[in-house]
C-alpha positions, 0 to 999 in steps of 0.5 A, a space after each residue: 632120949 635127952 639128945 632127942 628131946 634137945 633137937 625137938 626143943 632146939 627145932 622149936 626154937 629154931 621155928 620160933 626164932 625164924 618166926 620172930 624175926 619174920 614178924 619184926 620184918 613184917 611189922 617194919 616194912 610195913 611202917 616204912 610203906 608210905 602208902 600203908 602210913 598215910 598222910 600223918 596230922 600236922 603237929 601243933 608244932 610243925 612248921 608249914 609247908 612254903 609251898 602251901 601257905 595256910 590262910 584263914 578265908 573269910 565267910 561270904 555267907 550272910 549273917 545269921 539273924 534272930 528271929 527277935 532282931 531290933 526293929 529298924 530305926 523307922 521303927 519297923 522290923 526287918 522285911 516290914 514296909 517302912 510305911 507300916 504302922 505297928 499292930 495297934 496304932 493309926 497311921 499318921 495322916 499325910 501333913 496336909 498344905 495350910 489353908 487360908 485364914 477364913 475372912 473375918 465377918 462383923 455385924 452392921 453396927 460393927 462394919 459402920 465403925 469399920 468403914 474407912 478405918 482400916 488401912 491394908 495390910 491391917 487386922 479389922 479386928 485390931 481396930 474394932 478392939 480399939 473402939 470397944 475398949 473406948 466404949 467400956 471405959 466410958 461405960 464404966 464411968 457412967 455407972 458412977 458419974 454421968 457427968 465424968 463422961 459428959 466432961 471428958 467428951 468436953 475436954 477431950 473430944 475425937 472422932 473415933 469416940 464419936 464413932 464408937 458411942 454411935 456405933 458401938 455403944 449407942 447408951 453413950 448417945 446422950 452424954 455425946 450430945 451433951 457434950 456437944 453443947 458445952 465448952 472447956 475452959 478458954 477464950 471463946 467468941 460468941 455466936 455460932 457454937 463451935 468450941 473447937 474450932 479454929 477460931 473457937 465460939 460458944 452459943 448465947 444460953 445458960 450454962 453450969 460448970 461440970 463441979 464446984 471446983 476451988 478457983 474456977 471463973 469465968 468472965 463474960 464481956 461486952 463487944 467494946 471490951 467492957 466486963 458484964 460479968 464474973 462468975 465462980 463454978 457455985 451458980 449457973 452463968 448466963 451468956 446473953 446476946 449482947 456478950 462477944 467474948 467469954 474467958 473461963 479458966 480452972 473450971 474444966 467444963 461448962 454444960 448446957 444447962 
């Protein structure tokens, strides 16, 4: 019974042993089977085929833009015109090519002061500013002293300040006149009344010096060179018919009186 059992057991044993080893040869074979296997994942550390070398290419597709991308440097956003203004704002107009200066228009009194006083090339209203600015200092004397104005007209007498008073500032007119008939200080012949001229004369008449100035005179003589008469600024001087040469020093100017 015992040699029955070992013969069962050792018939198992035996399957089982045939079995076992069937097995591991199985399993075995079919790890050698490189079909079976696969194609194994490159280590971290395996060396790369040097037929094959790896490279690393680099991507040709665009790239990705935010839909917050910066405007452009034109100050638009990508895809905008670059003409476009931003949301909110008027377009900037065109710059436009300079037109010229419209030509200046004076009144008639202004355009008779002006005439024949301005060169090419030169502004009217430079010229014109000269005349008004003449005016206003002789307008202003006259608001304290009349006779400043008559005296400086006297001593000091142009053309342009003709111009102007019968121009621009006709209030001045009788100062102007006035100083038409009087003389500065010098050595004057007398008969036609012509104190500035090249040859200077002074008309027979009565005449007053402009102030009582300290060391004023004026001497009147004959036509044979004799003296008829010397004269401070204190009193009115009378030049007669029979005088041929006056002389007047420190005085400044003399009026018609």
């Amino acid at each position: 019974m015992r040699i029955g059992l070992n013969k069962s057991m050792a018939a198992r044993l035996l399957a089982a042993g045939l079995v076992v080893p069937l097995l591991g040869t199985a399993t075995a074979c079919r790890s050698a089977d490189p079909e079976s296997r696969g194609t194994p994942k490159a280590s971290a550390g395996s060396t790369p085929s040097a037929s094959a070398p790896s490279t690393t290419v680099p991507s040709t597709s665009a790239p990705s833009t935010s839909a917050n991308a910066s405007p452009s440097v034109g100050g638009t956003a990508t895809g905008e015109s670059p003409s476009a203004a931003p949301d909110g704002e008027e377009p900037v107009p065109e710059e436009q090519s300079p037109q010229p200066a419209p030509e200046p228009t004076f009144n008639a009194a202004e355009d008779v002061f002006l005439e024949g006083k301005v060169p090419a090339g030169v502004d009217p209203n430079a010229v014109l500013q000269v005349g008004q600015e003449r005016c206003d200092v002789l307008l202003n004397a006259k608001t304290s002293d009349p006779g400043a104005v008559v005296s400086e007209l006297i001593m000091n007498p142009s053309a342009e300040a003709t111009d102007a008073i019968r121009s621009l500032c006709t209030d001045l007119l009788p100062e102007l006149e006035a100083a038409a008939l009087g003389f500065p200080d010098g050595v004057f012949t007398v008969g036609a009344h012509a104190p500035h001229a090249e040859q200077p004369s002074i008309a027979p008449g009565s005449y007053r010096a402009y102030a009582g100035v300290d060391g004023c005179s004026i001497s009147i003589y004959a036509g044979s060179g004799a003296l008829l008469g010397e004269y401070d600024a204190s009193a009115p001087v009378t030049v007669g018919p029979d005088a041929a040469r006056v002389d007047s020093s420190g005085c400044y100017s003399w009026f018609r009186s």
